[in-house]
C-alpha positions as CSV (number, residue, x, y, z in Angstrom):
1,X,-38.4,9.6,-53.7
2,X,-39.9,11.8,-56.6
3,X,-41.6,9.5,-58.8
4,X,-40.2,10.1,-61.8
5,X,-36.9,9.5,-60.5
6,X,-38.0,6.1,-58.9
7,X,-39.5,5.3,-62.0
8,X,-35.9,6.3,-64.4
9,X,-33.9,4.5,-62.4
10,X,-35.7,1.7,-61.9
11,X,-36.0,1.2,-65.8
12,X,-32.0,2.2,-66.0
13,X,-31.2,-0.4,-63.4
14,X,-33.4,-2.7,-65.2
15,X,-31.6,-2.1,-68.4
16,X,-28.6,-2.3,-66.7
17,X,-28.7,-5.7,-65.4
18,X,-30.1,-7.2,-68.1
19,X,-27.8,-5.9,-70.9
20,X,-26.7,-9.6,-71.6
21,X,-30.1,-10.6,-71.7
22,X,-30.9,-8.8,-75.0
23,X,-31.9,-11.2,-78.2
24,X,-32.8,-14.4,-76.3
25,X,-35.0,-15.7,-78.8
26,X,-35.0,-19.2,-80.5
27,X,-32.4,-19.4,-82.9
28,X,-33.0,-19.3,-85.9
29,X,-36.5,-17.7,-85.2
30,X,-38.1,-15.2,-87.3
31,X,-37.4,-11.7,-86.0
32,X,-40.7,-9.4,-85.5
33,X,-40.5,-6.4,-87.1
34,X,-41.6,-3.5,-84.9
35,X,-42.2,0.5,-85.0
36,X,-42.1,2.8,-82.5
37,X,-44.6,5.7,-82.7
38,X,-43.6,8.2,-80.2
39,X,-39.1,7.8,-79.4
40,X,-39.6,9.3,-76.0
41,X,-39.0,8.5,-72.6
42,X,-41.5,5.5,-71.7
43,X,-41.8,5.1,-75.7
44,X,-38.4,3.7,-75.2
45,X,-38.7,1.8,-71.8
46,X,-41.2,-0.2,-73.9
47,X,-38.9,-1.0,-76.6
48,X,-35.8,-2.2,-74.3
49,X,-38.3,-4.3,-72.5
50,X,-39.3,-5.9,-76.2
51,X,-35.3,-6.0,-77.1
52,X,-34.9,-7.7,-73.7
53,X,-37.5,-10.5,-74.5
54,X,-36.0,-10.9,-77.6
55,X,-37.1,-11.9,-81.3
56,X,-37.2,-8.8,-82.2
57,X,-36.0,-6.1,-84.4
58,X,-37.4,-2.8,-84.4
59,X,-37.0,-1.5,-88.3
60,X,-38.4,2.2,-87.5
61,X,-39.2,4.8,-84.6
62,X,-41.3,8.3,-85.4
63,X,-41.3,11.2,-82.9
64,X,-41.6,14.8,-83.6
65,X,-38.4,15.8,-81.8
66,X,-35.5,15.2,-83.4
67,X,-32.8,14.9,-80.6
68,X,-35.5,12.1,-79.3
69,X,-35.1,10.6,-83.0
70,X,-31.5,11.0,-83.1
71,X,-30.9,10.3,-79.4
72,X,-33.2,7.0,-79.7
73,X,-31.7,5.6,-83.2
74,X,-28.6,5.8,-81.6
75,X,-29.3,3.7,-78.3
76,X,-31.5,1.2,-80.5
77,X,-28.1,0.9,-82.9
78,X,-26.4,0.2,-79.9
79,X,-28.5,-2.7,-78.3
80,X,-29.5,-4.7,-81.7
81,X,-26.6,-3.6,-83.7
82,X,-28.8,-2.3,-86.9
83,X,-29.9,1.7,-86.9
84,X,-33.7,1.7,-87.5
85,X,-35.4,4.3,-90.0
86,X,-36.1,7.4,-89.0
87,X,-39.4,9.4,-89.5
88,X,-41.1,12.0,-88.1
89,X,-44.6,11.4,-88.8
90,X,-46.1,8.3,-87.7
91,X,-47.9,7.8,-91.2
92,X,-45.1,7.5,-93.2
93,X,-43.9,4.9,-90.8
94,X,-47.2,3.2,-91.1
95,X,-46.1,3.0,-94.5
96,X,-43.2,1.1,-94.7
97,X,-43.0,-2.4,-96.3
98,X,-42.3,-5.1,-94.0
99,X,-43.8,-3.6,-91.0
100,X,-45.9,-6.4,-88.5
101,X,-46.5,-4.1,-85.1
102,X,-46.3,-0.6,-83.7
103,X,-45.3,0.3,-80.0
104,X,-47.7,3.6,-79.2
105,X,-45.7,5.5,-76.6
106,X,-47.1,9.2,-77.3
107,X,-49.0,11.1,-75.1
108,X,-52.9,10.4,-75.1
109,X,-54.1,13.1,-77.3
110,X,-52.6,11.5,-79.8
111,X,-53.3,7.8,-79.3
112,X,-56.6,7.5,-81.2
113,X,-55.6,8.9,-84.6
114,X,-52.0,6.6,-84.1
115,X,-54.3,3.6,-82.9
116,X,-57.1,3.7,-86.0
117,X,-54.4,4.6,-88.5
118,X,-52.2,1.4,-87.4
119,X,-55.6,-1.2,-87.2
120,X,-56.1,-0.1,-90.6
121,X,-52.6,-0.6,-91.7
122,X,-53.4,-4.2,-90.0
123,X,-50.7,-4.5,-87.8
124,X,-50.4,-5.3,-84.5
125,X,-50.3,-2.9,-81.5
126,X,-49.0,-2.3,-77.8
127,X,-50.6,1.1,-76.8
128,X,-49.8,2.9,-73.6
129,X,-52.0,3.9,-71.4
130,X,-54.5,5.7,-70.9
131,X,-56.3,4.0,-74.2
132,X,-57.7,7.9,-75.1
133,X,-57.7,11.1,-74.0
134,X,-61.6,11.2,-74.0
135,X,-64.7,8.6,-73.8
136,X,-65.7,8.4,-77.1
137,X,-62.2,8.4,-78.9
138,X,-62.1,5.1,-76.7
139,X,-65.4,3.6,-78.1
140,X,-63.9,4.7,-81.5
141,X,-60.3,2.5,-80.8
142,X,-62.4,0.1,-79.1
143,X,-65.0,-0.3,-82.5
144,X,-61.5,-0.1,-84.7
145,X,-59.6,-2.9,-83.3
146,X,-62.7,-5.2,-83.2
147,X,-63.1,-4.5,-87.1
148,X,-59.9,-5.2,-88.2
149,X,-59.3,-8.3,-85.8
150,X,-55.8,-7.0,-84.9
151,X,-53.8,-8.3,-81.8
152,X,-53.6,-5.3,-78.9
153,X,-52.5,-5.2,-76.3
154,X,-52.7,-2.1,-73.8
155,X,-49.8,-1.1,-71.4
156,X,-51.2,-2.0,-67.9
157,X,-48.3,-3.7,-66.9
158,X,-49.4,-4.0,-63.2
159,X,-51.9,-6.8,-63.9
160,X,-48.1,-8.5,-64.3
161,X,-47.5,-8.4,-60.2
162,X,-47.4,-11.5,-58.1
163,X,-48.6,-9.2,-55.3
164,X,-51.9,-8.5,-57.1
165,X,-52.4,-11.6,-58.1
166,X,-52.0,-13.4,-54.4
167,X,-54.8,-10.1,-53.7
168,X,-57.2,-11.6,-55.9
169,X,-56.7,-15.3,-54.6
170,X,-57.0,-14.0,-51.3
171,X,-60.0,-12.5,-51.7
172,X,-61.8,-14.8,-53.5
173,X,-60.8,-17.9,-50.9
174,X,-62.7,-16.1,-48.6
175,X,-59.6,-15.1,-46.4
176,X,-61.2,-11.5,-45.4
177,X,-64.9,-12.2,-46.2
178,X,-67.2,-10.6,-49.0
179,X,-65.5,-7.1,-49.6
180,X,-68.2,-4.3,-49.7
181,X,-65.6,-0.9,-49.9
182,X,-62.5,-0.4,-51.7
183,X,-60.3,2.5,-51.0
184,X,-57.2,3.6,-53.1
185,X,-54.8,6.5,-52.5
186,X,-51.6,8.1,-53.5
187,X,-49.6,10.8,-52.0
188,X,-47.0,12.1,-54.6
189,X,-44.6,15.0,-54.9
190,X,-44.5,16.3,-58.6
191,X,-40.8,17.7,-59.7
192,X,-42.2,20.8,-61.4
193,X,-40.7,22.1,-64.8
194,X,-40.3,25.9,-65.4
195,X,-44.0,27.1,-66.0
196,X,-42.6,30.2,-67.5
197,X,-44.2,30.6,-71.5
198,X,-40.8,30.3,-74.2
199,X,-40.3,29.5,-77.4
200,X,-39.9,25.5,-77.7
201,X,-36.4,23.6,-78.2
202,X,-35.5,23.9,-81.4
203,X,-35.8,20.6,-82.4
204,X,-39.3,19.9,-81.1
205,X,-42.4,20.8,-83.5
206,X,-44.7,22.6,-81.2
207,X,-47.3,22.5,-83.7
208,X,-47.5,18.9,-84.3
209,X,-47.0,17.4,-80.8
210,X,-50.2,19.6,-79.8
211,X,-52.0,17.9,-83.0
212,X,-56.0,17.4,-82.4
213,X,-55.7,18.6,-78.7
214,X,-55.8,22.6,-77.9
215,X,-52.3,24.4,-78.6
216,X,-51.4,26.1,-75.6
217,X,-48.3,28.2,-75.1
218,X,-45.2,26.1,-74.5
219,X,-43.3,26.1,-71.6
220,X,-41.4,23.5,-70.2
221,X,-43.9,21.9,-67.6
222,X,-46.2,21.1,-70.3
223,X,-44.1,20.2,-73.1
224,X,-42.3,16.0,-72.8
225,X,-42.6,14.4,-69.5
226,X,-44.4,17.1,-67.3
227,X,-47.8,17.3,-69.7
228,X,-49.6,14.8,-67.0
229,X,-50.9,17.4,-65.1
230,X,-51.9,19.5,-67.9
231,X,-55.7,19.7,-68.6
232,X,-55.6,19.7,-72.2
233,X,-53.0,16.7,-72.3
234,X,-53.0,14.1,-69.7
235,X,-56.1,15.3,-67.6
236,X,-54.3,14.7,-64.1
237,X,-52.9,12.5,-61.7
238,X,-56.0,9.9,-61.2
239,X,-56.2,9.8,-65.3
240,X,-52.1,9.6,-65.3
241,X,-51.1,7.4,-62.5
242,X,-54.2,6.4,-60.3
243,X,-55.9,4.8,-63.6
244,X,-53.4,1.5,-62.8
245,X,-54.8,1.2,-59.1
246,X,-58.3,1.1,-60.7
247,X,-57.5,-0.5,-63.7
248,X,-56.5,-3.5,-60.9
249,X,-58.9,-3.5,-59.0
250,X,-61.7,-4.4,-61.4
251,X,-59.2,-7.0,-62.1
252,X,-59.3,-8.2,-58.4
253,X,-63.2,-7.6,-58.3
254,X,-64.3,-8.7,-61.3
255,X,-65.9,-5.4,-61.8
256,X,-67.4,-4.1,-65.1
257,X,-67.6,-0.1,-64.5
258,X,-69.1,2.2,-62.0
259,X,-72.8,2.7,-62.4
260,X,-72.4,6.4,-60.5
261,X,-69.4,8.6,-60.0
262,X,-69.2,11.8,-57.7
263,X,-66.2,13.9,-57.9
264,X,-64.7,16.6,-56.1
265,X,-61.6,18.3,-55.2
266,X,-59.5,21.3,-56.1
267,X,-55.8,23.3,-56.9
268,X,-54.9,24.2,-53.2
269,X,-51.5,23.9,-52.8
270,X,-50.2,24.2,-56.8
271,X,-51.9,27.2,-58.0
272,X,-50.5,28.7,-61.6
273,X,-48.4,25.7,-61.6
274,X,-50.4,22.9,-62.6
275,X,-54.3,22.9,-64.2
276,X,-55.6,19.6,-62.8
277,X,-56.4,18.9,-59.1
278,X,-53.5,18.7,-56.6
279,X,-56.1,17.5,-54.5
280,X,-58.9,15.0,-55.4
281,X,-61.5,12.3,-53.8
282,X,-64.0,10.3,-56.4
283,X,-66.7,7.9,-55.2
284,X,-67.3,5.3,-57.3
285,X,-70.3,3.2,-57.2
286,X,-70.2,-0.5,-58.9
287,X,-72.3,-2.9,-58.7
288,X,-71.0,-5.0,-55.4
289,X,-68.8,-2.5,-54.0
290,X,-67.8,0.9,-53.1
291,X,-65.1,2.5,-54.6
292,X,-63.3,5.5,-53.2
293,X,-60.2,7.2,-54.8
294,X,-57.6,10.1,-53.0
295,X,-54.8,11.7,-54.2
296,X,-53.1,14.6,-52.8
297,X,-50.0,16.2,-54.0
298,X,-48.8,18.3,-51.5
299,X,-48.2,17.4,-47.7
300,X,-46.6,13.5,-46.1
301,X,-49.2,11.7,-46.6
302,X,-50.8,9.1,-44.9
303,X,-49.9,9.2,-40.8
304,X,-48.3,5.5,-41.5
305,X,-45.9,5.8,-44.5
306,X,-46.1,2.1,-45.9
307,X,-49.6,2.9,-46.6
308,X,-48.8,6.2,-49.3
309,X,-49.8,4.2,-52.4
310,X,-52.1,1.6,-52.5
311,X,-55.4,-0.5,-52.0
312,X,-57.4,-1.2,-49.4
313,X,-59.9,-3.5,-49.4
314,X,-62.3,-4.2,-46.4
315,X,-63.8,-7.3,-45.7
316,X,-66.8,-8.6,-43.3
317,X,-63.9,-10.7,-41.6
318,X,-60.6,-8.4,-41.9
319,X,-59.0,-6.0,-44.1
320,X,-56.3,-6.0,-46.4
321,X,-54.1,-3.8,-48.3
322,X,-52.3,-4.1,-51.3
323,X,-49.0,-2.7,-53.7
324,X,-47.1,-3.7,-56.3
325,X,-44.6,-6.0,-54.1
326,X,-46.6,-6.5,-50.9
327,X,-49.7,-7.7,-49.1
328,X,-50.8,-7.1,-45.5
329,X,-53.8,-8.8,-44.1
330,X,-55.4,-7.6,-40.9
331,X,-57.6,-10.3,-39.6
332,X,-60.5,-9.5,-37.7
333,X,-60.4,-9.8,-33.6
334,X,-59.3,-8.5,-30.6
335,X,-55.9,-10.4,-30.6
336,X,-55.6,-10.8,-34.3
337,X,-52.3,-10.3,-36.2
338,X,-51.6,-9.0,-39.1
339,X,-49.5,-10.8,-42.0
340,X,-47.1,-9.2,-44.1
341,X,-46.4,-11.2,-47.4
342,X,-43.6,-9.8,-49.5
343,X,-44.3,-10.8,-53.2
344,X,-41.6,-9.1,-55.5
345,X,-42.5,-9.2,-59.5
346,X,-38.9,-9.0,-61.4
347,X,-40.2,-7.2,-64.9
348,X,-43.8,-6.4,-64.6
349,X,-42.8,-4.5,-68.0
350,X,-41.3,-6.8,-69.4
351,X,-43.8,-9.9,-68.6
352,X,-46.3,-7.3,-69.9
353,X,-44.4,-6.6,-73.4
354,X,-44.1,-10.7,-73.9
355,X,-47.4,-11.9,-73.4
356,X,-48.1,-9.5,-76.2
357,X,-44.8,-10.5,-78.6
358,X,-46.1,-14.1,-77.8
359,X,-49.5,-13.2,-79.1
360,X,-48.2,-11.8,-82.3
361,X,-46.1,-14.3,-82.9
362,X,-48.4,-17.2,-82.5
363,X,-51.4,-15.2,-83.8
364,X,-52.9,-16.3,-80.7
365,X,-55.1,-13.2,-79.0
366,X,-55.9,-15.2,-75.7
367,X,-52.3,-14.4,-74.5
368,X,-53.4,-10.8,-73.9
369,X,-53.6,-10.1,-70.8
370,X,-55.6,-6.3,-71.2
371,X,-57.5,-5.5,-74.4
372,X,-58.8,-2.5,-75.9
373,X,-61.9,-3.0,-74.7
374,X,-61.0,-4.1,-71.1
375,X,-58.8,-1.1,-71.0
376,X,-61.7,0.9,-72.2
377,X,-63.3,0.5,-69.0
378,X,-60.2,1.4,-67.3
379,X,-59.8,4.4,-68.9
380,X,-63.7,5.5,-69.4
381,X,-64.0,5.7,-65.2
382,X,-61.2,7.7,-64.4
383,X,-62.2,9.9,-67.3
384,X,-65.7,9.7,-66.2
385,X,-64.7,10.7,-62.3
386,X,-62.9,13.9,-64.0
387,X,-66.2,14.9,-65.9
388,X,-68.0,14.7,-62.4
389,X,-65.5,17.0,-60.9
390,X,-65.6,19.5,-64.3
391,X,-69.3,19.6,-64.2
392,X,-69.7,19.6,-60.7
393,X,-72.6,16.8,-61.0
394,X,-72.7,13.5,-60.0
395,X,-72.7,10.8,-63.0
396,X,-74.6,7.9,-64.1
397,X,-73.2,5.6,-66.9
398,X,-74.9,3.3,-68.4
399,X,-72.5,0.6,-69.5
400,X,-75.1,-1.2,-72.0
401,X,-75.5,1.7,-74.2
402,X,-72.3,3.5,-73.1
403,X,-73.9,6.7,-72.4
404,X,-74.1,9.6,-69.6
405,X,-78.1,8.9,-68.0
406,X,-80.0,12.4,-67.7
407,X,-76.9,15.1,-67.5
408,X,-76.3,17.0,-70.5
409,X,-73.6,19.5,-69.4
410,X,-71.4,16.2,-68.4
411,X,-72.8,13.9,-71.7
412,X,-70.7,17.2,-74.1
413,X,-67.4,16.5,-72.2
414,X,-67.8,12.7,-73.3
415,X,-65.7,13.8,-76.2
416,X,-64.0,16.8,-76.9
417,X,-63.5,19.2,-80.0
418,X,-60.2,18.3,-82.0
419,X,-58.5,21.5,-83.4
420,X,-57.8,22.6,-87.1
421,X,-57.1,20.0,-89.8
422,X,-58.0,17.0,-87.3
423,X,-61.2,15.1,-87.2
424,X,-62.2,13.1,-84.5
425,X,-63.3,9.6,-85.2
């Protein structure tokens, strides 16, 4: 299955079964008032899952498209039975009296500027992933939050699954030995958008969703949904979609960030369709471990199908792989089995939306399960694998003084130009 379709109707089944579980907060309980920056597609998956937890209202949404204002007003009337106010820039929703946290579901050029405005406005904030589009707009977030003391929380929902979770315990118990390689992999099937250059939807400011990052003709596969494998907007499939197998995996681990990152791969198979490697394998070099990423999208995959999208991790004494809803553990030994344990997680999302409403509400940051600066690491290796494989070189990081060691073509793409009007913090 394509994975945008898996991922739709998975959140529309969601939303589905849980209608009547929308407003289950105390009684009587103070409602948090909440904007959404950003009325799009997964802007909106994150505010159902809030609406779902309950004890919430959200008072205003901003997005430069105004069927994705008009279309989203509409749906949020529906499920809390109030129309919120309608903006379309995100500062004049900053603005608004009464306003205690933002949902930041835009893409990642524009997270930075969103994320610094709102931590100066003082309010709370649940920022997708990735944190930035590049390194140092990621320090800059990173140095923002810390000064205004703000509760974030950033939207690695997968540090939510059961499955992981046993992964970790597993590991640590001893149950495959000390673990000296990690390998992670996905084989995905983009559905394409027209690639053809046109004039934009007439709704849709071309102008300002391009903001601080380059404006490049629009045509469909770039523009909404399909900009993840755009260069200039969401760098990629590893930056896009492989950032949450890494992103759990220094959970499982323990890990800081990779001291050394080599990069290569290539457009083979997408050519003039898409401007970020169909095909891709990054070493990663930490401090206990190897790391080793590879995506490929084109071809079936991996020879053994259950095996398409996951982690492996391989131990002195046996091996084990790990997925959202499963682990399998292949013990060591001539005769050994291995053991399948089927761990589902109902509402990653939305166990990932409430430890942060919980935080808010209790003005208790401990209930955050990923900060900005633990998503900072996240997000600076899988941007730092990308600068190996646009330099060509292999990259040293040191994580004390958050620099590029001895490699001054790569250190320049540590942060990138913003265009026009924009300055970059």
């Amino acid at each position: 299955m394509k994975r945008r379709k898996f991922l739709e109707l998975s959140a529309a089944g969601s939303a589905a079964v849980a209608s009547s579980l929308y407003f289950q907060g105390l009684s009587g309980e103070k409602k948090i008032s909440i904007g959404l920056i950003g009325a799009g597609w997964y802007g909106m998956v994150d505010v159902k899952a809030a609406l779902k937890i309950g004890g919430v209202e959200i008072i205003a949404i901003c997005d430069i498209d105004s069927a994705h204002l008009d279309s989203s007003a509409d749906e949020i009337e529906k499920l809390q039975g109030k129309r919120p106010q309608t903006f379309k820039y995100y500062i004049d929703l900053l603005n608004i009296k009464g306003l205690e946290a933002v949902i930041i579901g835009t893409m990642p050029h524009w997270h930075a500027l969103q994320f610094i405005a709102a931590c100066q406005k003082g309010v709370d904030i649940y920022c997708e992933k990735p944190l930035s589009y590049d390194v140092m707009e990621g320090l800059a977030m990173v140095n923002a939050a810390n000064k205004t003391g703000n509760i974030v929380q950033v939207g690695f929902q997968r540090r939510q699954s059961k499955a992981f979770a046993k992964t970790k315990e597993l590991i640590e118990s001893g149950k495959i030995g000390k673990v000296h390689q990690v390998e992670a992999q996905i084989n995905y099937i983009p559905a394409l958008e027209d690639t053809k250059i046109q004039p934009p939807p007439a709704t849709l400011d071309w102008e300002e969703w391009c903001g601080p990052a380059p404006k490049l003709d629009y045509c469909p596969n770039i523009g909404h949904k399909a900009w993840r494998l755009e260069k200039e907007y969401g760098n990629g499939h590893l930056v896009d979609w492989g950032i949450h197998h890494i992103d759990i995996i220094r959970k499982i681990m323990g890990a800081g960030m990779p001291s050394e990152l080599y990069t290569k791969g290539g457009i083979f198979e997408l050519k003039e369709k898409i401007t970020t490697p169909d095909t891709l394998s990054s070493c990663m070099t930490f401090p206990d471990f190897q790391l080793t990423w590879n995506h490929r999208l084109w071809g079936n995959g991996d020879v053994t199908k259950e095996f398409n999208n996951g982690i492996f991790f391989y131990g002195e004494k046996g091996t084990l792989f790990a997925e959202d809803f499963r682990v399998t553990v292949f013990p060591s030994g001539k005769d050994s089995q291995k053991e399948v344990l089927n761990i589902p997680t109902e509402m990653m999302q939305e166990n990932h939306v409430e430890s942060f409403l919980k935080a808010v509400r209790n003005k208790e940051k401990k209930r955050i399960t990923c900060s900005p600066a633990d998503a900072f690491q996240s997000t600076a290796t899988v941007q730092l694998a990308m600068i190996s494989y646009y330099s060509g070189s292999t990259v040293k990081w040191d994580e004390k003084t958050k620099t590029i060691v001895n490699n001054p073509e790569a250190e320049k793409l540590l942060k990138r130009a913003y265009r026009g009007k924009y300055v970059h913090p």
